[in-house]
Residue frames as a rotation matrix with the C-alpha (Angstrom) as fourth column:
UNK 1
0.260 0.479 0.838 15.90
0.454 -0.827 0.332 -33.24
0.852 0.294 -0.433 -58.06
UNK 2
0.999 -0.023 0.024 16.30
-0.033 -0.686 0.727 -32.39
0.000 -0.727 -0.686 -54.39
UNK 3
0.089 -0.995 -0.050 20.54
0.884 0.056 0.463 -33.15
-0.458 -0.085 0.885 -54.48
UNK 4
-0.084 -0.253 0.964 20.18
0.825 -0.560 -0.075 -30.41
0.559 0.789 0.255 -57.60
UNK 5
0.587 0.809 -0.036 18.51
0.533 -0.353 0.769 -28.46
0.609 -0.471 -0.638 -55.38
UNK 6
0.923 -0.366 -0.119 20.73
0.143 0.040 0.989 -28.53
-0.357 -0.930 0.089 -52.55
UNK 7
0.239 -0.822 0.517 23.80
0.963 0.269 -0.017 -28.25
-0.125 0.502 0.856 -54.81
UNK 8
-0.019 0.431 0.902 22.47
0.783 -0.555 0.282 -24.86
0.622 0.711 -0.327 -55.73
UNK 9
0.868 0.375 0.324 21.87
-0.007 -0.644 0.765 -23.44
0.496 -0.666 -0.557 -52.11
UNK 10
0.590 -0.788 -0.177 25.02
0.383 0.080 0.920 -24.36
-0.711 -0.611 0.349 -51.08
UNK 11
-0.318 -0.619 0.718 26.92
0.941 -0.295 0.163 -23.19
0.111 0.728 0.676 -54.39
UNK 12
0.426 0.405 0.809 24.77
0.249 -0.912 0.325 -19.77
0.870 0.063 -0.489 -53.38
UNK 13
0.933 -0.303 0.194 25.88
-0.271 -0.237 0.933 -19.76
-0.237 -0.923 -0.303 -49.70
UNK 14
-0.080 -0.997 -0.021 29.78
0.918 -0.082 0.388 -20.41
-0.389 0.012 0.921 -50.68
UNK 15
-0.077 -0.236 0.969 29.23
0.615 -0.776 -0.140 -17.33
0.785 0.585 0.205 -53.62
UNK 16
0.900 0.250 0.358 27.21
-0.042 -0.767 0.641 -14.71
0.435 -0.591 -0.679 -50.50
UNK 17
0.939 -0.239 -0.246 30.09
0.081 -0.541 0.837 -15.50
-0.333 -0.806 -0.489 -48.61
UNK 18
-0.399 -0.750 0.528 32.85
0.917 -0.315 0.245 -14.73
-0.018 0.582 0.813 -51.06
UNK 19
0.140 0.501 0.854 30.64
0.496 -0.782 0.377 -11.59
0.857 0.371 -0.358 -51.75
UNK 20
0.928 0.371 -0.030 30.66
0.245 -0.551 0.798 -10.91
0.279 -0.748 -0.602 -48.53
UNK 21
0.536 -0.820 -0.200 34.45
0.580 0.186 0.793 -11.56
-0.613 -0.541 0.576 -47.49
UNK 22
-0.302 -0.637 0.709 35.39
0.894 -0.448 -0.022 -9.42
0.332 0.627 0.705 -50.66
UNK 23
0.622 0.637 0.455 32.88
0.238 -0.707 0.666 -6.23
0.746 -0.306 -0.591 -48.99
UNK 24
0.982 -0.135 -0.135 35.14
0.181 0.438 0.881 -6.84
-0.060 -0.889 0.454 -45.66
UNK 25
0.261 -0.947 -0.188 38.64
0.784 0.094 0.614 -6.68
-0.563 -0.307 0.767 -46.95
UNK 26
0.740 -0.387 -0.550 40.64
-0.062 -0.854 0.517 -4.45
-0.669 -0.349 -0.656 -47.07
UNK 27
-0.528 -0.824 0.204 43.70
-0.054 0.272 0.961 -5.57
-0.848 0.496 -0.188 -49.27
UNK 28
0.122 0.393 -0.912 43.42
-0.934 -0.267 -0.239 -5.14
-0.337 0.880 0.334 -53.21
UNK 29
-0.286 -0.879 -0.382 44.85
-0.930 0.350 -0.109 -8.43
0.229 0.324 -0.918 -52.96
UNK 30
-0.833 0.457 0.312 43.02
0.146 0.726 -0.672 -10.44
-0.534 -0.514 -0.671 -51.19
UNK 31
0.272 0.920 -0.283 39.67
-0.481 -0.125 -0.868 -8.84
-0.834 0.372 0.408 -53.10
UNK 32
0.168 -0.007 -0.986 41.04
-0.923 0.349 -0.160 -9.98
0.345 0.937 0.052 -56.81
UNK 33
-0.900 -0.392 -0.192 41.96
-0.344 0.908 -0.239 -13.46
0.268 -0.149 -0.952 -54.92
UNK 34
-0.413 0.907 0.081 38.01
0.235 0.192 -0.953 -13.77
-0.880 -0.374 -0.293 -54.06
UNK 35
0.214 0.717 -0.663 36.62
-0.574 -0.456 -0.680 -12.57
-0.790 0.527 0.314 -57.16
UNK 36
-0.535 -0.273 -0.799 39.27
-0.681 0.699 0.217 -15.41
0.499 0.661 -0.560 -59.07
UNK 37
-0.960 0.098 0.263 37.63
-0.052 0.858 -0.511 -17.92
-0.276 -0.505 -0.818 -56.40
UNK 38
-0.342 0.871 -0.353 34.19
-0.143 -0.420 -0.896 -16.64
-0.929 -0.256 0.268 -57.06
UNK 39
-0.354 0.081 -0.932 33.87
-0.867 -0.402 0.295 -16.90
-0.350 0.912 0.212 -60.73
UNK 40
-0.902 0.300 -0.311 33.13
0.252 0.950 0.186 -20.84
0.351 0.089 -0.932 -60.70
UNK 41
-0.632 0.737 -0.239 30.58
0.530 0.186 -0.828 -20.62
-0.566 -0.650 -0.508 -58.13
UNK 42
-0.237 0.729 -0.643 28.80
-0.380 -0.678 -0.629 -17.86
-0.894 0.096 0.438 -60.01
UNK 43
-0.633 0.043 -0.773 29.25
-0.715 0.351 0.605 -19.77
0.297 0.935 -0.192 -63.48
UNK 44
-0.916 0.262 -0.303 27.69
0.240 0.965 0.107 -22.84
0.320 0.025 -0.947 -62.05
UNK 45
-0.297 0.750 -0.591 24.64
0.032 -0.611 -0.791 -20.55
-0.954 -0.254 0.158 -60.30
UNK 46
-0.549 -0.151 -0.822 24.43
-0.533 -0.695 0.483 -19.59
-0.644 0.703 0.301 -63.90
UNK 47
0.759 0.350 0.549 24.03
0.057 0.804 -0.592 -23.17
-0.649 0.480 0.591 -65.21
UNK 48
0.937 -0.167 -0.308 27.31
-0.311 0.011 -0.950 -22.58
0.162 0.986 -0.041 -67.15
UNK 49
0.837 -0.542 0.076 30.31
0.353 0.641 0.682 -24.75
-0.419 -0.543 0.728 -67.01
């Protein structure tokens, strides 16, 4: 239970800072290259695989 936990807060603190680092840049290029990285992290948040 607490590993699940902890899986979770950290799979939330990688996503905020993708969220954030896409807010930040500046390049259309770099933003669609965060939002392709980002899409796991937010599936698994989700509970979907």
């Amino acid at each position: 239970m607490i590993v699940t936990v902890l899986y979770y807060l950290i799979t939330a603190a990688v996503a905020a800072l993708l969220v954030a680092n896409i807010v930040k840049s500046r390049k259309w290029q770099d933003e669609v290259l965060y939002v392709i990285v980002l899409i796991p992290f937010l599936l698994r948040l989700l509970r979907l695989k």
